[in-house]
N, C-alpha and C positions, 0 to 999 in steps of 0.2 A: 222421949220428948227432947232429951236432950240432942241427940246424934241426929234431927231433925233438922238441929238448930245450928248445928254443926255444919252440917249438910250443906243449909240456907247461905252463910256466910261464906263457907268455900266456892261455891255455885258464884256469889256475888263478887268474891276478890278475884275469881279467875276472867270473869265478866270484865273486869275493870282493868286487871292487866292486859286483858285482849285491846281496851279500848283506847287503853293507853301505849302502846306497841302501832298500833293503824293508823291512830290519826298523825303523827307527826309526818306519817307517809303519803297520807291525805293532802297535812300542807303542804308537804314538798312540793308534789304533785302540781296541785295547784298553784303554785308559785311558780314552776317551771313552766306552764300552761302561759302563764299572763304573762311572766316576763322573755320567752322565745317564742312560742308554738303560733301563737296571737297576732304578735307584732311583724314576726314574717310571713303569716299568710295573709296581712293587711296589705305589708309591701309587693305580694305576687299580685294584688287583686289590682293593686294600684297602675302598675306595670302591661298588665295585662288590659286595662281599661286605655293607659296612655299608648300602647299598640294598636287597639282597636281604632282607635278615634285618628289615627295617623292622615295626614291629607297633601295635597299638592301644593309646594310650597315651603311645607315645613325645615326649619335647618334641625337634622337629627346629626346624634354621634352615637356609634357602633362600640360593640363592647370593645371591636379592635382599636379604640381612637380613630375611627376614620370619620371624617365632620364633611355633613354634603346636605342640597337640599333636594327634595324629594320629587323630581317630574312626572314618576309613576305609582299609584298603588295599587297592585291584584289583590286576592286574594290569601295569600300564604306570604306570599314577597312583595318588597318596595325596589324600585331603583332611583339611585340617589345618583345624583351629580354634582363632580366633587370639583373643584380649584378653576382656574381661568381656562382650561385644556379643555374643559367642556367633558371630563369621561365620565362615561354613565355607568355604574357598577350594578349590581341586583344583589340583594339579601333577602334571606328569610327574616320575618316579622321576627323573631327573637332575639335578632342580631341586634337590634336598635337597645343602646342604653338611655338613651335619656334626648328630651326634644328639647332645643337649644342648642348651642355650641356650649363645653364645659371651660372654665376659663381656667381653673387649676382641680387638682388631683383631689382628687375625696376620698375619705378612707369610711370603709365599712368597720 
């Protein structure tokens, strides 16, 4: 009866050191989830909705700094026309950073 009891007890402390060993890797986990994994794939969805919705008109800037507004949208590419010269450039939709002109530098 005794060695049963023994048994029981070693069964449960090995139980608890398993348990206690996994979760602090649990939170990790999940800490790294909400505070990376979460917040940038908000920012692709964001990004990818503000390319979508892109239209004639708009003043965009390119991840190059290049600031123009937009006379054509296809499908895959926009072409932007940039300063008094009148020149019309083409890019692909992933080129575009952000709709607006950026007044200063932002840091990620």
């Amino acid at each position: 009866m005794n060695h049963i009891a023994t048994a029981l007890l070693t069964a449960d402390s090995s139980t608890a050191n398993l348990v206690s060993m996994i979760l602090p890797l649990v939170i990790l986990f999940a800490i790294f989830y909400f505070m990376m994994i979460r917040p940038e794939n908000k920012r692709k969805k964001a990004m990818e909705k503000m390319r979508s919705e892109l239209a004639v008109g708009d003043v965009i800037t390119t991840i190059g700094g290049i600031v123009g507004t937009i006379c054509a949208v296809k499908e895959n590419t926009v072409v932007i026309e940039t300063g008094a010269d009148r020149v019309r450039v083409e890019f692909t939709k992933w080129a575009v950073s952000t709709k607006g002109t950026q007044t200063e530098e932002t840091t990620k």
